[in-house]
C-alpha positions in Angstrom: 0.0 0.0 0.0 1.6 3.0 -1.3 0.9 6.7 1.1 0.5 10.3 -0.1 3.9 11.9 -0.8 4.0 15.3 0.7 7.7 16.9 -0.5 7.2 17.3 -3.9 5.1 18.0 -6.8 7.1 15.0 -8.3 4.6 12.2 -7.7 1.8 14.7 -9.2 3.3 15.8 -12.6 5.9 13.2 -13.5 4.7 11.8 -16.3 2.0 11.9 -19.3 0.4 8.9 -20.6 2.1 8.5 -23.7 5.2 8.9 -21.8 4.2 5.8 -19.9 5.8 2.5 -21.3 3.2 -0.2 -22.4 2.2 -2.6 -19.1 1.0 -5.4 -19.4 -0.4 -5.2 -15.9 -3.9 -4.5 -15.6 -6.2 -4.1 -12.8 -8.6 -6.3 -14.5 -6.7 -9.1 -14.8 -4.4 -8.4 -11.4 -7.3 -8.7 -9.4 -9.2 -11.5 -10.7 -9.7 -13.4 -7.3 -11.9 -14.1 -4.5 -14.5 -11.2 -4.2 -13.8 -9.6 -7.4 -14.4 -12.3 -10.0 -18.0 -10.8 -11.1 -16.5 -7.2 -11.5 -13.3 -8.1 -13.2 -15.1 -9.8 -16.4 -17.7 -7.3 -16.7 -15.5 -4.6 -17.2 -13.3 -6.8 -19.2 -16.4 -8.0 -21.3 -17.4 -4.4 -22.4 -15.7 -4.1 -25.8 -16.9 -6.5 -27.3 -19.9 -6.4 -25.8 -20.2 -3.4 -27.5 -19.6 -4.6 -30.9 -22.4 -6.8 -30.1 -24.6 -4.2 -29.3 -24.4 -2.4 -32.8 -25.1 -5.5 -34.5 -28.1 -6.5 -32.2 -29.2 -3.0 -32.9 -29.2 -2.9 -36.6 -30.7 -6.3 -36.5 -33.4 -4.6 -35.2 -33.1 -1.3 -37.1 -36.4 -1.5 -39.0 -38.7 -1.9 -36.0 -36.8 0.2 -33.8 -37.0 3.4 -37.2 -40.8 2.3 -37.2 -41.2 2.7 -33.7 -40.1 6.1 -33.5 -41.3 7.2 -36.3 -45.1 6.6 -35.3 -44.8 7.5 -31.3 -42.5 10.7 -31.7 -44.4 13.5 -33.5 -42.8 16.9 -34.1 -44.1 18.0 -30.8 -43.6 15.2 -28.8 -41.4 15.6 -25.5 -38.7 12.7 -24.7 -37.7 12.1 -21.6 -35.0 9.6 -20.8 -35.2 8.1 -17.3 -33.8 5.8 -15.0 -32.5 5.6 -11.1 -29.1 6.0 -9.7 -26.6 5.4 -12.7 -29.6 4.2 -15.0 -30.3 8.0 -14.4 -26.7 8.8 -15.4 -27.3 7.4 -19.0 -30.0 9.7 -19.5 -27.4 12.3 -18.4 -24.8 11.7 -20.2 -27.3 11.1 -23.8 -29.6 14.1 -23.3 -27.3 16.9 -24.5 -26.2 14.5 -27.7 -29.1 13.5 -28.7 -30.8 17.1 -28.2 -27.8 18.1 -30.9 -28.3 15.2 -33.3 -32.3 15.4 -33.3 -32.4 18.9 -33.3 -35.4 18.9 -30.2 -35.6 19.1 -26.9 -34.6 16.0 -24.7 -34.9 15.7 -21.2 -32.9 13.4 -18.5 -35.4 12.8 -15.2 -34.3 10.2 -12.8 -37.6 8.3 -11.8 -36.8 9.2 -8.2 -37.6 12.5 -9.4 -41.1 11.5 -11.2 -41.9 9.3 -8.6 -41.8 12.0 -6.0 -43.3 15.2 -7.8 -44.8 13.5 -10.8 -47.0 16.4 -11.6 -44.4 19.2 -12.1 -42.2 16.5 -14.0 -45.6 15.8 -15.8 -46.5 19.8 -16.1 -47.2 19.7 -19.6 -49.5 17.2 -21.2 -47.7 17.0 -24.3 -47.0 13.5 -26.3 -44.5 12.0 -24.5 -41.6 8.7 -25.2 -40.3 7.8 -21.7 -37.0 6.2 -22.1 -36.5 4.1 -19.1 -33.1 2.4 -18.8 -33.2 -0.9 -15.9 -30.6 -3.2 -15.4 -33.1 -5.8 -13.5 -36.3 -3.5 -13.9 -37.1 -4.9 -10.2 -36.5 -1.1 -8.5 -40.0 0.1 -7.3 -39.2 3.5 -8.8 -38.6 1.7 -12.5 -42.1 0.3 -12.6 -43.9 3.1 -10.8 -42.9 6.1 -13.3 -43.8 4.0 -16.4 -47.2 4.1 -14.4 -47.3 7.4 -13.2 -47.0 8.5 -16.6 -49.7 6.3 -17.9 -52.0 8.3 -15.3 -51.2 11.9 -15.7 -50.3 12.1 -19.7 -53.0 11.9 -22.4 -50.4 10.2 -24.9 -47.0 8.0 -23.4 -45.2 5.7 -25.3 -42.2 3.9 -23.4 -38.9 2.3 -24.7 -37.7 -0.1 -22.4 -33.8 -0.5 -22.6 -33.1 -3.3 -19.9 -30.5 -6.0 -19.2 -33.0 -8.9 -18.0 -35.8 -10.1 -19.5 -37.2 -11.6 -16.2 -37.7 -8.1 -14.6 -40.9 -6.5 -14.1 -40.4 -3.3 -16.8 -39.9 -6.2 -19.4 -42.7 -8.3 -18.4 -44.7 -5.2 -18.2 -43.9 -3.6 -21.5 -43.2 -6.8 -23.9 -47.0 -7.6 -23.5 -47.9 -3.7 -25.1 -48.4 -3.5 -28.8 -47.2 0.2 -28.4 -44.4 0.2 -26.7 -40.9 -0.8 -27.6 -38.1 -3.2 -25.4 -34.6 -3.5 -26.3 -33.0 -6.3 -24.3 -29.1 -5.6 -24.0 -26.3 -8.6 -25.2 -26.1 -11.8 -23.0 -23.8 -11.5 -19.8 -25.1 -7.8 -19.8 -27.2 -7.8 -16.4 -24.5 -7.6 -14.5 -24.1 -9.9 -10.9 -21.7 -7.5 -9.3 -22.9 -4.9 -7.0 -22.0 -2.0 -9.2 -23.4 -1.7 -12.9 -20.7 -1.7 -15.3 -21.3 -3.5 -18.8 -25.3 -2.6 -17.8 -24.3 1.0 -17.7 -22.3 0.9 -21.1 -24.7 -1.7 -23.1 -27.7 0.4 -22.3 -26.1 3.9 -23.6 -25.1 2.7 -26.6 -28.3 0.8 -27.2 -30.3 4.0 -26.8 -27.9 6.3 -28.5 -27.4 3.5 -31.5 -31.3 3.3 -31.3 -31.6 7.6 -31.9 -28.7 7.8 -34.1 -27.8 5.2 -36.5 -25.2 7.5 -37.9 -23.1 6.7 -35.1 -23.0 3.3 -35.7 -19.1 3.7 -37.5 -18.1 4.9 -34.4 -18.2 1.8 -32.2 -15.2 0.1 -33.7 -12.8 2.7 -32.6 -14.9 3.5 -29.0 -14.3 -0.7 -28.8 -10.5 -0.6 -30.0 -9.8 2.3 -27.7 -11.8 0.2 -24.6 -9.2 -2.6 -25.7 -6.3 -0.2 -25.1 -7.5 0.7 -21.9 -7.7 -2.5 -20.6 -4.7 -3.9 -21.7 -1.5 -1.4 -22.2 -2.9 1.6 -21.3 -3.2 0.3 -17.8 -0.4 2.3 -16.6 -1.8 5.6 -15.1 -4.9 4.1 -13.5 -2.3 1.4 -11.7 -0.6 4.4 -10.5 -3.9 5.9 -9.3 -5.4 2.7 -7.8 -2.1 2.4 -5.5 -2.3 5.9 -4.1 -4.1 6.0 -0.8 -6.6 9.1 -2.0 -9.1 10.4 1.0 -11.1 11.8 -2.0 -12.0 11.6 -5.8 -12.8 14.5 -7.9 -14.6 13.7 -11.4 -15.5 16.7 -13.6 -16.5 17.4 -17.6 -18.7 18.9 -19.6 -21.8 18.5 -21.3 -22.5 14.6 -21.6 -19.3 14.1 -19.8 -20.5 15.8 -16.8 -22.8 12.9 -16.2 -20.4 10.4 -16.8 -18.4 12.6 -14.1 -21.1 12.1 -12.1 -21.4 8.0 -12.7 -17.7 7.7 -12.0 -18.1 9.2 -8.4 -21.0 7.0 -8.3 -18.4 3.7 -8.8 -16.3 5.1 -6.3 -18.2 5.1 -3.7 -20.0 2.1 -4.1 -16.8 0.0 -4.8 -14.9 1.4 -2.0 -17.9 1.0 0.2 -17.6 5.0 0.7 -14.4 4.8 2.1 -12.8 7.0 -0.9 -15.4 10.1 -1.0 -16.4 10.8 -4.6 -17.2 14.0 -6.0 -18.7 15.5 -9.4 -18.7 18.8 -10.9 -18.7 20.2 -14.3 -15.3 21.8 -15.4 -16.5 25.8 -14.9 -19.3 24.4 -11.8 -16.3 23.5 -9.7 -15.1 26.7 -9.3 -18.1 27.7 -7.6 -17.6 26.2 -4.3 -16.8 22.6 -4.4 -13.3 23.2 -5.1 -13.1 23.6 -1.7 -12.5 19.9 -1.2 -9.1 20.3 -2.5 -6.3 19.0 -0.2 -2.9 16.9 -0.6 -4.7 13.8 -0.7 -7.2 14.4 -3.3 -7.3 13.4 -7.0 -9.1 15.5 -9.9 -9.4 14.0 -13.2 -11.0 16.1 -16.0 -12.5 14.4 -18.6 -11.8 16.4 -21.5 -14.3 16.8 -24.4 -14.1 16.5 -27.9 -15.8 19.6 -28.9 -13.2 22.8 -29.8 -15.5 25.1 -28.4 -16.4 22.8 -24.8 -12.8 21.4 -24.5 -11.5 25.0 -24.0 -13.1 25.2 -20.7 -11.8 21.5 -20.0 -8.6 22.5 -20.1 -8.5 26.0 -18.3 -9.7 24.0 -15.2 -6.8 21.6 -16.1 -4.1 24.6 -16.0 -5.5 26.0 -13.3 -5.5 23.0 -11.0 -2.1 22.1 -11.9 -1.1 25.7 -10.7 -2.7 25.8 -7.9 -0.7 25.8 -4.5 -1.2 22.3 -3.2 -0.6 18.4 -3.7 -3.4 17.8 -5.2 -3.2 14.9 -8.2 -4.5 15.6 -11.7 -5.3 13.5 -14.7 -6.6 14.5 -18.1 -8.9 11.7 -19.7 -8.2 12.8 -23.4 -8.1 11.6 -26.9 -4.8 11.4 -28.0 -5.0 13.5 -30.8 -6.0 16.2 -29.1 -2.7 16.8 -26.4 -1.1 18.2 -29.0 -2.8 21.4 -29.3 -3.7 21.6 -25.9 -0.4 23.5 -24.3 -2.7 24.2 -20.8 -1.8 20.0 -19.9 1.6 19.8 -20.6 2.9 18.6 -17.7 0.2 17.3 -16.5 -0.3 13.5 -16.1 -2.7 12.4 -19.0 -4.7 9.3 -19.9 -5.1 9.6 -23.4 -6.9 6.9 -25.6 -6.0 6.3 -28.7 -8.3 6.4 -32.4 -11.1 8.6 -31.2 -10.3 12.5 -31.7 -13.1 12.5 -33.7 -15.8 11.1 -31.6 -18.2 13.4 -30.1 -18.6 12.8 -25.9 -21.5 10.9 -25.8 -19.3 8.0 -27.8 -16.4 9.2 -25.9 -18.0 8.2 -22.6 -17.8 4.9 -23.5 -14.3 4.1 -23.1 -13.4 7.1 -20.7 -15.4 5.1 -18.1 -13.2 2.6 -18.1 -10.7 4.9 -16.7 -13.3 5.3 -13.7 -14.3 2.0 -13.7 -11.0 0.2 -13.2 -9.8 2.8 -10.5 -12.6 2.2 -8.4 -11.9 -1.2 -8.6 -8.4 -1.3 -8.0 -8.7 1.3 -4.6 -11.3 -1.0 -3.9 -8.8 -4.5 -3.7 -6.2 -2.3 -2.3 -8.3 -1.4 0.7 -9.0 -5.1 1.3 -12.9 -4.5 -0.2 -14.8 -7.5 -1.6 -15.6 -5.3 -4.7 -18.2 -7.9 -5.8 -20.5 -7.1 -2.6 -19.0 -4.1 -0.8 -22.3 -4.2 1.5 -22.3 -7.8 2.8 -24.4 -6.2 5.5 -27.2 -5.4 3.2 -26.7 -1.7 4.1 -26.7 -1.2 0.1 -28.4 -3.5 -1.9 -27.4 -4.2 -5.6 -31.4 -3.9 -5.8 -33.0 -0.8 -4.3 -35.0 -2.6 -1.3 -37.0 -0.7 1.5 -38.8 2.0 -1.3 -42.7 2.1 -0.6 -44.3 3.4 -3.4 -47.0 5.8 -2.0 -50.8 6.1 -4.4 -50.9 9.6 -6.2 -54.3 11.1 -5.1 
């Protein structure tokens, strides 16, 4: 177990990514024993899995186009849903999908509908409810598919789920209007934390909205390979480092990805690490107040020219800031070399997808997130596959009474 160094700056700054030497150690397959064999191979599996999800996806293409093309009118309102990091896909898709589909799209957890349904419901306009489930057995799943039935004149749902036994898919499978899309075998994960759910069912709804983006999965997939494998390096580094705290920030739809990778955090270290999210100009406004010497920021930076510049001012200036604070830069590797505000600065930069807009990038930036919460987890002696053994946390949200809307 490796603790802070206090002296220097040299632990900090020493290195970029590309600097870093191939490894062919790797969290994943390092920690591959007793209490982490669930976790391990679904984060391994997510590559390929999602390869597998753009072929199951244009397999089903022509339903899927007919589908929306008869329950989203011009005026129709969609609203992509979900609890916990379900909710987080919705977040991380909204602001893409608003761009691609020129409309409005909205991301409400259904712990928000579920509580005030009628100011989530305000407007009785046509509506597609997007609900992402891993099991679809969360009392809040199943309740806003129903509270929308009640309040709105016209609902449509699309079901993206991992399990076809769970209550949203028995539910919606039997509706001749509504649409499920099952994610890939091996999908709904048996770990305590959703990791190949998480991925599967993003690119299942953005493939599903966007078809165009289908040629981008092979290079999200090859860089997801690389991040597994050689470009294990920095978040080895990272998972050896005894942080107190974890700062995740971005921008756009990598602000909720942020926010998912605090998520894994905390539940994989049993919230022994404290996890944080921000977007890159929010943190400025107070939470950067959780700064000390044994905290670690990492920035995901975007792909946009016009977002990324704020990415990396809050790079530059964390870098400069008096402290010991730890940064990273999670960055396409095309894009360091215009980007003089991280030199200097440790970055994790993925090969093959400069091009890729942020929604796409997600995919493989969370395995940066995902394999650092894993490794902290095994270093403090966690059984990452069930941090709760207590049932203090359930993998299924238990104890939720779902009260009768008068």
């Amino acid at each position: 177990m490796s603790d802070r160094r206090t002296s220097s700056h040299a632990h900090r700054l020493a290195t970029r990514p590309h600097d870093h030497a191939p490894t062919t150690r790797s969290i994943v397959t390092d920690t591959a024993r007793t209490g982490a064999e669930h976790t391990t191979r679904e984060i391994a599996q997510q590559p390929r899995v999602w390869r597998e999800v753009s072929s199951s996806v244009a397999e089903q293409r022509a339903r899927i186009d007919e589908f929306l093309t008869r329950v989203v009118p011009a005026n129709a309102r969609i609203v992509l849903t979900g609890a916990g990091t379900s909710a987080f896909i919705g977040e991380i898709l909204a602001p893409g999908l608003a761009r691609v589909l020129g409309r409005r799209v909205d991301a409400v957890a259904t712990t928000d509908i579920v509580a005030d349904p009628r100011a989530v419901f305000a407007e009785d306009l046509p509506t597609l409810l997007v609900s992402f489930a891993r099991s679809g057995r969360s009392p809040e799943s199943v309740a806003a598919t129903q509270l929308a039935d009640q309040l709105l004149t016209t609902v449509h749902h699309l079901i993206i789920t991992c399990d076809t036994t769970g209550d949203l898919f028995q539910v919606h499978s039997q509706r001749a209007d509504d649409l499920v899309l099952v994610t890939p075998e091996g999908t709904n994960d048996q770990s305590f934390a959703m990791t190949s759910s998480f991925s599967s069912m993003l690119l299942t709804a953005l493939l599903a909205f966007a078809p165009a983006l289908a040629g981008t999965v092979d290079a999200a997939a090859g860089a997801g390979d690389w991040a597994l494998s050689q470009g294990q390096a920095v978040p080895l580094h990272a998972a050896d480092t005894a942080y107190d705290r974890i700062v995740y920030l971005g921008s756009g739809p990598l602000t909720g990805l942020a926010r998912e990778s605090a998520l894994k955090l905390l539940e994989l270290t049993a919230g022994r690490i404290v996890g944080v999210h921000d977007s890159s100009l929010g943190f400025r406004h107070g939470p950067k107040s959780i700064l000390d010497d044994r905290t670690l920021v990492v920035v995901y930076v975007s792909s946009d020219p016009y977002t990324r510049q704020y990415d990396l001012d809050i790079i530059a200036e964390l870098h400069t800031t008096s402290g010991k604070h730890d940064v990273i830069a999670v960055v396409a590797d095309g894009t360091t070399a215009d980007a003089p505000e991280i030199d200097g600065v440790q970055t994790w930069a993925l090969p093959g997808i400069d091009e890729l807009p942020d929604e796409v990038l997600a995919l493989p930036y969370v395995v940066f997130a995902q394999t650092l919460a894993l490794g902290q987890s095994q270093r403090l002696g966690i059984t990452t596959d069930n941090p709760f053994p207590s049932g203090d946390v359930n993998r299924v949200v238990k104890g939720v009474r779902i009260h009768q809307l008068g």
